[in-house]
N, CA, C and O of each residue as an XYZ file, in Angstrom:
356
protein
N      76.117     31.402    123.672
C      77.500     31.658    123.308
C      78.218     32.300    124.504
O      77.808     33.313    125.071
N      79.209     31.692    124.801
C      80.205     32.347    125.663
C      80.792     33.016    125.431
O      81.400     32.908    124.366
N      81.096     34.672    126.662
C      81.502     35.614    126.092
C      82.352     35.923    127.504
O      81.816     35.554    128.549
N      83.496     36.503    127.564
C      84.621     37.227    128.479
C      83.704     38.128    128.774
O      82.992     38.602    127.889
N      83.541     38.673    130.721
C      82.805     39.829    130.762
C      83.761     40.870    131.507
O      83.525     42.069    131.657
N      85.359     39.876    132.126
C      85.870     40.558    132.467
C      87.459     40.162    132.525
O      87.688     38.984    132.252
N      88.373     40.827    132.782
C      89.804     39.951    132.317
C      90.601     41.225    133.226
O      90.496     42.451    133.171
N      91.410     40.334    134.049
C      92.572     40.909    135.123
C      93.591     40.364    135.271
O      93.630     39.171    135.573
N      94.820     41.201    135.071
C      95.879     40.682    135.371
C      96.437     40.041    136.685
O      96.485     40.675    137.739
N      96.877     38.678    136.552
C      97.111     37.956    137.714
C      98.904     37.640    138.160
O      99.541     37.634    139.213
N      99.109     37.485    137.206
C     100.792     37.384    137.262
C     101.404     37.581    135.889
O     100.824     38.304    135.078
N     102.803     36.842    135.515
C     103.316     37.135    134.158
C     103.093     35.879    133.452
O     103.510     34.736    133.638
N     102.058     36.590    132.300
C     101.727     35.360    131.215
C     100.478     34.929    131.807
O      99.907     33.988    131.256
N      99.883     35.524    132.975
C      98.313     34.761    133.456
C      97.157     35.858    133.890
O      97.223     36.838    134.631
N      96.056     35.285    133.114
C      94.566     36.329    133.195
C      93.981     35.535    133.761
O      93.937     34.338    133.475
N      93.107     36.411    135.201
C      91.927     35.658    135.254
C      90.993     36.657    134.523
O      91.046     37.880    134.394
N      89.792     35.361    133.927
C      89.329     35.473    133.246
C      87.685     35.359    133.721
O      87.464     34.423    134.488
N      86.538     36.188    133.359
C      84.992     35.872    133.566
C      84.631     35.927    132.585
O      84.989     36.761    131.752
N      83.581     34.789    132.375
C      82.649     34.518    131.950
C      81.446     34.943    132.036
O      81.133     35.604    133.027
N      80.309     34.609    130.825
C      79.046     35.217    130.853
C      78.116     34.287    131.509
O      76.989     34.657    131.838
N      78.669     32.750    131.768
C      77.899     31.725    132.691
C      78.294     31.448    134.087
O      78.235     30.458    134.816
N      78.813     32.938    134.236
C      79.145     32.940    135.636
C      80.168     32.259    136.512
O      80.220     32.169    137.738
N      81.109     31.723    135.404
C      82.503     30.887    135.904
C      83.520     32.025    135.530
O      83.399     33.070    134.891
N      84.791     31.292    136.312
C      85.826     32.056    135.944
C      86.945     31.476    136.032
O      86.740     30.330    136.431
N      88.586     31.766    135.783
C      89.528     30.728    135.921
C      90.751     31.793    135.375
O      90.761     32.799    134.665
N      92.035     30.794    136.299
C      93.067     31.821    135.596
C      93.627     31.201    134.338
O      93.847     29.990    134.348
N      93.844     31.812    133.408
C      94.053     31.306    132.283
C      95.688     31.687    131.733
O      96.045     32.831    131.453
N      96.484     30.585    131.661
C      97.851     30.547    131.554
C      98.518     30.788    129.817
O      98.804     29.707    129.302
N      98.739     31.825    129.055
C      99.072     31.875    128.314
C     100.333     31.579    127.721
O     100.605     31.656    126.523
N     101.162     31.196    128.756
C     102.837     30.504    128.187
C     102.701     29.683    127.350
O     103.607     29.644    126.517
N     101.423     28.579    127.177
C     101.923     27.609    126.192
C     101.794     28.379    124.699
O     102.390     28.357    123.623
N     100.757     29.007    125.244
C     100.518     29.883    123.440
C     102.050     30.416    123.285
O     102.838     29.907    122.488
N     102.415     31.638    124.249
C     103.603     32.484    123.592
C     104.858     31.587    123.276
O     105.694     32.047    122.499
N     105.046     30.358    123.815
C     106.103     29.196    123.572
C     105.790     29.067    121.885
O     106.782     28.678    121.268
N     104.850     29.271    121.229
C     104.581     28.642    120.071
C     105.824     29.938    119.026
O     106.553     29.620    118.086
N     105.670     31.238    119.601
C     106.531     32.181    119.024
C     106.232     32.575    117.849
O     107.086     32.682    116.968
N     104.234     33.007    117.570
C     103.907     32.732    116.029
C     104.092     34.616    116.003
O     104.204     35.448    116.903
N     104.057     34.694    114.735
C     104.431     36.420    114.808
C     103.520     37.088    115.316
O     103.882     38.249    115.508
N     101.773     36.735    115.837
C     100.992     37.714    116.751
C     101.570     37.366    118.454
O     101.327     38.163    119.360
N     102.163     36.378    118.633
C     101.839     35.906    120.022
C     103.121     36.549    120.388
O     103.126     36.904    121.567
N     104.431     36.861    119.607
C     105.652     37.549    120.253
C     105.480     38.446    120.713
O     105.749     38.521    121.912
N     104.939     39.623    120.011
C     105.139     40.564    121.677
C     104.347     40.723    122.991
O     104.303     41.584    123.870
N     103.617     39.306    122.719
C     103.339     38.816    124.291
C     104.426     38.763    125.199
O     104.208     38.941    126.397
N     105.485     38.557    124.808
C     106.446     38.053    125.396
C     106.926     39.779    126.592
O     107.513     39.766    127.673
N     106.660     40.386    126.210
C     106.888     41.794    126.152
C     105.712     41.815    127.677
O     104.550     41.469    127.466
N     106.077     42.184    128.963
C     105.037     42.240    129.878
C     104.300     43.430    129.879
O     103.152     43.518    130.314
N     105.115     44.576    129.273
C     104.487     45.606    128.964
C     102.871     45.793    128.078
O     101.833     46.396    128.352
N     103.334     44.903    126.873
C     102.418     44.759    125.889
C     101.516     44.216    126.141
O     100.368     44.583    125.891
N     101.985     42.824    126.914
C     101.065     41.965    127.287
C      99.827     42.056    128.329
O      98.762     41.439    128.368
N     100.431     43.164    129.242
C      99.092     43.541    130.106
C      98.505     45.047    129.263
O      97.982     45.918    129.959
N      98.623     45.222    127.974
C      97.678     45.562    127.119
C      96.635     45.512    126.549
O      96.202     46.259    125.672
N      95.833     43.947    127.384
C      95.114     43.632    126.813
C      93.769     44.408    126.650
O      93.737     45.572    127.048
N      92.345     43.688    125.936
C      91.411     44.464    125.847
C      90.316     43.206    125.712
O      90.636     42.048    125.445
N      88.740     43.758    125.993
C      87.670     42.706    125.397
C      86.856     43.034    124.308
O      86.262     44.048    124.675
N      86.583     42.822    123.460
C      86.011     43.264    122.092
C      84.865     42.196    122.080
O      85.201     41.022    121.928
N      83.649     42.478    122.214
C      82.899     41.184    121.790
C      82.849     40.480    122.808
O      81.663     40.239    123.036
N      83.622     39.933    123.682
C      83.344     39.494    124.438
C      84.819     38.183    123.915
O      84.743     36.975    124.135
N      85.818     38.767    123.336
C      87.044     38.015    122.968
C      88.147     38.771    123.707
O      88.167     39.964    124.008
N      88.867     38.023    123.889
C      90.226     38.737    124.515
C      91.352     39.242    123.341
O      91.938     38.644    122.439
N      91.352     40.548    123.785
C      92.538     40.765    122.626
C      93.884     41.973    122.891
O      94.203     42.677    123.849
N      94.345     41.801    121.728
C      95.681     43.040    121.567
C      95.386     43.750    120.359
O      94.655     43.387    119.438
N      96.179     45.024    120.502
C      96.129     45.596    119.742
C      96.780     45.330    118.202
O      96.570     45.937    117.152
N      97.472     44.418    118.434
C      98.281     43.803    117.255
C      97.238     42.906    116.166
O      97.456     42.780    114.961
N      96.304     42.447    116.760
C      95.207     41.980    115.798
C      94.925     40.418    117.108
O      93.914     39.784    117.410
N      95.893     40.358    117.408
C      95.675     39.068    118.189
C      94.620     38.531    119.118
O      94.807     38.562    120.334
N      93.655     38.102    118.659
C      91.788     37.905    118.986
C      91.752     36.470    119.693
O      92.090     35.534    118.968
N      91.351     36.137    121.146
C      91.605     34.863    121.099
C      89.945     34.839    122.154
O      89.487     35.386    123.158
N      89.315     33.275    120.549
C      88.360     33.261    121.189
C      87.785     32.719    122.754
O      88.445     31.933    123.433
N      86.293     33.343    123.245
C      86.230     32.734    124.298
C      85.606     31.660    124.970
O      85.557     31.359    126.163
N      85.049     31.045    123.746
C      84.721     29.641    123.842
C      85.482     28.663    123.968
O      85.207     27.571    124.465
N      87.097     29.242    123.239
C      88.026     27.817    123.155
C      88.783     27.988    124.787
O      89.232     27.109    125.523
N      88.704     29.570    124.994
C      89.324     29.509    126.555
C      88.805     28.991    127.618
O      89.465     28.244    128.340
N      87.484     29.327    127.883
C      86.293     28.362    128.489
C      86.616     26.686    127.953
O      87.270     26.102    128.818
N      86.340     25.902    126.873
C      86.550     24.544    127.362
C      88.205     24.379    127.388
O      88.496     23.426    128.112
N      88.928     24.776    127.034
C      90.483     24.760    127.724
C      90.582     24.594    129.307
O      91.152     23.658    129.866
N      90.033     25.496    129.842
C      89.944     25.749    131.620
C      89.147     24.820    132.170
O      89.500     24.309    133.232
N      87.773     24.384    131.468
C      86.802     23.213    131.687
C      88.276     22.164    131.927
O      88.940     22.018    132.954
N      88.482     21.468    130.415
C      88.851     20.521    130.574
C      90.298     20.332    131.754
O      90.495     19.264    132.334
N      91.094     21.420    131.924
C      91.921     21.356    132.722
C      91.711     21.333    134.184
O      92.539     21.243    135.091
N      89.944     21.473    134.229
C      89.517     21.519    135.717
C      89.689     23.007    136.342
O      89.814     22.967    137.566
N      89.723     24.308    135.785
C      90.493     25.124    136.301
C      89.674     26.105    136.221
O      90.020     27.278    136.365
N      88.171     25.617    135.914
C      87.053     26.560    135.592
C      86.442     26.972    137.330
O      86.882     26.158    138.142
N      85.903     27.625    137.706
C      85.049     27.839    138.986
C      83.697     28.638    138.695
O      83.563     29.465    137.793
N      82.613     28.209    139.711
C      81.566     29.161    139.175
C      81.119     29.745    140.328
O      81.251     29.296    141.467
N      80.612     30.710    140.011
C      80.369     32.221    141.273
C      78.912     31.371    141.781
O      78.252     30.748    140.949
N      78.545     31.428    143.118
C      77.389     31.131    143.379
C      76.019     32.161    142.440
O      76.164     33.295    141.985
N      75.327     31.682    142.411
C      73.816     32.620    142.060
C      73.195     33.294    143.153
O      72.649     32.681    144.069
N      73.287     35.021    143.060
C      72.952     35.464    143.966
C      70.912     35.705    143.318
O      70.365     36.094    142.285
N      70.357     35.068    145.002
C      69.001     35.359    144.128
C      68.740     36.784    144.174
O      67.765     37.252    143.587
């Protein structure tokens, strides 16, 4: 199971994001906050939004807003936008 091991703010509306298989990627949240569902608005808020936190190994807010990290991992896969850290022996 894939789990977030680490999450940094990169610009407005974008995390890079690590993984527990040793990839990582910046992960663009505008299309979510475009949706305007009542957890994702005060994303909109840059304040709030670099509020984030990892619970579990999920990315989240304090508002309840949990977003898993399996669907962010093949999101970044499929967009090509994944990278993986070499293996240090």
């Amino acid at each position: 199971m894939i789990k977030i091991t680490q999450a940094h703010y990169v610009q407005a509306r974008v995390l890079r994001l690590f993984f527990s298989d040793n990839s990582y990627g910046d992960y663009d949240l505008q299309p979510l906050i475009n949706r305007q569902t009542e957890l994702v608005i005060p994303l909109n808020d840059e304040w709030y939004f670099k509020q984030f936190f990892l619970e579990l190994g999920a990315l989240c807010w304090r508002n309840g807003l949990e977003l898993s990290p399996g669907n962010i991992h093949r999101k970044l896969a499929e967009q090509q936008q994944l990278h993986y850290e070499p293996q240090v022996a």
